[in-house]
C-alpha positions, 0 to 999 in steps of 0.5 A, a space after each residue: 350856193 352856186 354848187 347847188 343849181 340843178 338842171 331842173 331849175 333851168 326846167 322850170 327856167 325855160 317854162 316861164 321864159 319862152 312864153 316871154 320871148 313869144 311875148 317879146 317877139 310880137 312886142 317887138 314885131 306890132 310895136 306896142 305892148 297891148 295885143 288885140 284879142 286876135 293877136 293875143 290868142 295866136 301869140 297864146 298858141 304859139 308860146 304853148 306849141 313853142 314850149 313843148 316842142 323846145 323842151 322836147 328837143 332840149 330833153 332829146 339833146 339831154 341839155 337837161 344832163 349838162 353841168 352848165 357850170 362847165 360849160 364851153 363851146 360845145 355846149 353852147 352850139 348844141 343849145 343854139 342848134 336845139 332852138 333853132 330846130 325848135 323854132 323852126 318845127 313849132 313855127 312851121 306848125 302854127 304858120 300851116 294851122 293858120 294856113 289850112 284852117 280858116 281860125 280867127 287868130 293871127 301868127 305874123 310870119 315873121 314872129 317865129 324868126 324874130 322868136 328864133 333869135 329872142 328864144 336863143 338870148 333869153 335861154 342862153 343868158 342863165 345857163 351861160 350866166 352860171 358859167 360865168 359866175 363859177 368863173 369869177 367865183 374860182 378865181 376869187 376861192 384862188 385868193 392871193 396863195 397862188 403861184 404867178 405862171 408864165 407860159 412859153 408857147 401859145 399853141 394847143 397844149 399851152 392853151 389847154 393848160 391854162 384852161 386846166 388852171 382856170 378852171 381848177 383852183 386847188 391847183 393855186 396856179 394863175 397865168 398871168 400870159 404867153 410868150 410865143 415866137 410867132 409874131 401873129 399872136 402877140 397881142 391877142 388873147 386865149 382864154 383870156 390870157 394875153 400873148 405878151 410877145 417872143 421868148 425874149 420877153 422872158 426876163 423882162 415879164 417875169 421881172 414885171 409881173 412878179 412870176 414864180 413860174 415859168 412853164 415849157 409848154 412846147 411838147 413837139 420843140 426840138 433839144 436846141 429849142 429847149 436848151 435856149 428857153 431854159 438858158 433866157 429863164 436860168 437869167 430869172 429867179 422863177 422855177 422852170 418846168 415843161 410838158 414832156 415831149 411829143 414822144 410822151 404824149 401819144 395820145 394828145 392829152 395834156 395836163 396840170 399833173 405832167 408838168 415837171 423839171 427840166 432834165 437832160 433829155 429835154 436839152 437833148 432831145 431832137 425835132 420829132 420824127 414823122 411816124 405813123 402813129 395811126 397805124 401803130 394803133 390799128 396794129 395793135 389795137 385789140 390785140 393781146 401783146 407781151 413785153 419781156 423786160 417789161 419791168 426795166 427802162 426800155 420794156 417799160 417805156 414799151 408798155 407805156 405805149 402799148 397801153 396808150 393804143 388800146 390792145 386786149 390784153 398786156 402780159 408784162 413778163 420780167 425776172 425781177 419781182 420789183 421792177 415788174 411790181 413797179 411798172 404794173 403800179 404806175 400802169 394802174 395809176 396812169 390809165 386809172 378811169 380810163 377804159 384800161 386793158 387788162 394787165 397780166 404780170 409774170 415772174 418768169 426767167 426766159 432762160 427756163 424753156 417749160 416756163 416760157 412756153 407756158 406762159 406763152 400756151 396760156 395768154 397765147 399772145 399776137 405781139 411780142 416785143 422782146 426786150 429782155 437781155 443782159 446790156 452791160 459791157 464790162 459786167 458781161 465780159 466777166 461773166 460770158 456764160 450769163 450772157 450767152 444763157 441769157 441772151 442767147 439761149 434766152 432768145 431761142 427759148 422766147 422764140 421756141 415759144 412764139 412758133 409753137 402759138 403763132 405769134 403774128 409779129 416779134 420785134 426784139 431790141 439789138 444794140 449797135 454794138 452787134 455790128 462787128 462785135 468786139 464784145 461778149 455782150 455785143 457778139 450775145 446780141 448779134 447770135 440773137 439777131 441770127 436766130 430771130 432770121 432764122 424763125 422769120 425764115 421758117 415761120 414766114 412772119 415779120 420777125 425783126 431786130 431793132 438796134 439801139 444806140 445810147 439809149 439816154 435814162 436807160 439802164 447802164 446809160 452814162 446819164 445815171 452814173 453822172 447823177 450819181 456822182 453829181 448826187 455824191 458832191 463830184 467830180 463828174 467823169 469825163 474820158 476826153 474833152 472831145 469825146 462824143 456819143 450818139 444818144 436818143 431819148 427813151 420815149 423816142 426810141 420805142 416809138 421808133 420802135 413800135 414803127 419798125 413793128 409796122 414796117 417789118 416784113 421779116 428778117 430785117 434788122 432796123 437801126 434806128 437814126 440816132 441824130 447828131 452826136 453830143 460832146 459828152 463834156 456838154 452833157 456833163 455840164 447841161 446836168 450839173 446846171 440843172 441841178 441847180 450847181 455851178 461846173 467847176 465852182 460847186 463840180 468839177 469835171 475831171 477828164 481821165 
């Protein structure tokens, strides 16, 4: 029933209402229900004038178009600023009639006031009676099939979750409270959910309250910070999941659907660094930006973000005819109903000279980002000539390319292992280094090199060669128990990478700070946690 209310109703609603509350409000100024004939015909002309100049402004507020079943805050605000301005005009109309014209009817001057605050009550009642009763009506359509959510953080994405869950019940997901540090909160209510204390509090509510699920609802929370929540709620039976990091969530949004497991990237992952994501935006917004390697882990992740700052246009340039097909699917998936930019998918190979430059000839880009290159260490020490074709040659071929259009910026990913290169891949990388210098020296353009380090997810990363021996039943290899390694999350480095493209001036080559090294042994354990297995009971470590 409830579906099928319409704005009309509450047309017809406000015909007949706020002739009453003109009514209610000389009841309430004169004290008695019969009114003398004069009072009677002012309060006549008043509830006419009031009528039509409050249906005129809620139609020009086009609260007529609101679906009040939805209602908030924001809602509410604009009916009460549309009364008030209705009251206002209509009552000044009839008070200066009564004052210019000699008429033989009476308006007390206080009606209108006391028409202001009954008009607002008697309005309001229905429309925020519907959003109350779809409230009630959602939990009760819930019923009992429902998984009992504990949220962990009652900040802004901890709220907007559980309004999500509130407001949806497909989702079948009731929060029963909060948990938060901050002891300010404890006791009070958001979203009518109370805050049920500190992290401590975890075991002892989930117990309580029969929860199924605990959620991580800390977006900008250091690794330390995740890795200690997880360690209380591992002491639980209920299922752990998190919101991604602040690196994942660019634009702020939260939501039910980017709810996942907790992986080793979140333990890992370090407090947030300050960057200018304001100006990030402005660089590229509008603008039209090519990724090379748009189709592995760190192009990808490139696209990801690009696409969250509004650029014209986005050419995904890659070899492999999967990956590539693969990234444009989920882009597709992620920014559907939004004001997506045009996306352009290219094969290409960047050790092909004519086809590089004219893929750049054509979509003529503003931006490149170039991220496609050979990685592997061991694999390029067997085959040099592949790493020097390809990173190499490759490079001097996509910047051939970019001179030739005018490309405003070029920002190509280097690695730590170009400093004093001991390696093929590593010596491959710092010859492109080189020759980006050489094309800021002559174009006059920020042309820079962004080093990485141990890039956590990324291709090659010691993180997918421990899941896959977790995957195939162990052991888990280990170089030295002490063994420790810089690393730094996907998400976080191409942010830091999408600064270096802010600050670049040209020839510069920026190293990304990788935070404090992690004891590889640790990490080897944190992963078999998380997949739900005992180090050495179900895995074994093995140190080679």
């Amino acid at each position: 029933m409830l579906q099928h209310i319409r704005n009309r109703y509450f047309f017809f609603l406000d015909l007949v209402l706020l002739p009453l509350a003109v009514y209610a409000s000389y009841v309430l100024r004169l004290e008695r229900f019969f009114l003398e004939p004069k009072f009677l015909a002012g309060m006549t002309y008043y509830a006419i004038l009031l009528t039509l100049v409050t249906i005129g402004v809620f139609w020009m507020n086009r609260l007529y178009a609101r679906y009040w079943r939805y209602a908030s805050l924001e809602e509410l605000l604009l009916l009460a600023g549309s009364v008030a301005i209705s009251t206002i005009v209509a009552g000044g109309l009839i008070l200066s009639i009564q004052w210019l014209f000699r008429v033989n009817w009476v308006v007390p001057r206080s009606v209108p006031l006391i028409a202001l605050m009954v008009s607002l009550g008697i309005t309001s009642l229905p429309r925020l009676g519907v959003r109350l009763w779809a409230f009630y009506q959602r939990r009760g359509q819930a019923g009992l099939n429902v998984q009992r959510v504990l949220i962990v953080g009652a900040g802004d994405s901890g709220s907007m979750i559980v309004r999500e869950m509130q407001q949806n019940p497909g989702l079948r997901m009731l929060p029963l409270g909060f948990v938060d540090d901050d002891r300010t909160k404890h006791g009070m209510r958001i979203h009518g959910v109370p805050v049920m204390g500190g992290r401590d509090k975890i075991p002892a509510l989930v117990s309580q309250l029969d929860v199924q699920q605990v959620v991580i609802a800390i977006p900008s929370a250091s690794g330390k910070v995740i890795r200690e929540i997880v360690e209380i709620c591992e002491r639980t039976p209920a299922q752990i999941r998190i919101i991604p990091g602040i690196y994942e969530l660019l634009d702020g949004r939260v939501s039910v659907s980017q709810l996942r497991e907790v992986n080793v990237e979140d333990l890992l992952q370090r407090e947030p660094v300050q960057t200018d994501v304001t100006a990030v935006r402005e660089l590229l917004a509008g603008k039209r930006v090519l990724v090379t390697g748009g189709g592995g882990s760190i192009g990808g992740e490139l696209c990801r973000q690009v696409l969250h700052c509004r650029p014209a246009q986005l050419i995904i340039v890659g070899h492999g005819e999967n990956s590539v097909f693969q990234i444009h699917q989920e882009l597709s998936r992620v920014f559907a109903g939004y004001d997506m930019p045009e996306i352009v998918t290219v094969i290409a190979d960047i050790r092909f000279p004519e086809r590089i430059r004219s893929v750049f000839q054509r979509y003529r880009p503003h931006i490149v980002f170039h991220a496609a290159a050979h990685k592997h260490v061991p694999l390029m020490e067997l085959n040099p000539s592949e790493a020097i074709t390809n990173n190499v040659l490759g490079t001097k071929n996509v910047l051939d390319a970019a001179l030739e259009v005018d490309v405003e910026r070029f920002v190509m990913i280097s690695t730590d292992k170009a400093v004093n290169p001991t390696n093929v891949m590593g010596a491959s990388k710092r010859v492109a280094e080189m020759l980006v210098h050489q094309a800021a020296r002559k174009s006059g353009r920020p042309y820079v090199a962004v080093r990485f380090g141990n890039v956590l997810g990324s291709r090659g990363s010691v993180v997918l060669t421990f899941r896959q021996q977790i995957a195939n039943g162990g052991p888990v290899t280990v170089t030295h128990p002490e063994m420790k390694r810089f690393f730094m999350t996907i998400p976080e480095a191409v942010q830091l990478v999408l600064q270096a493209t802010v600050l670049g001036k040209g020839k510069e080559v920026f190293v990304l700070d990788m935070g404090d090294p992690v004891r590889i042994a640790d990490l080897a354990r944190d992963m078999i946690k998380l997949s739900g297995l005992e180090p050495g009971r179900d895995i074994d470590i093995v140190f080679t």
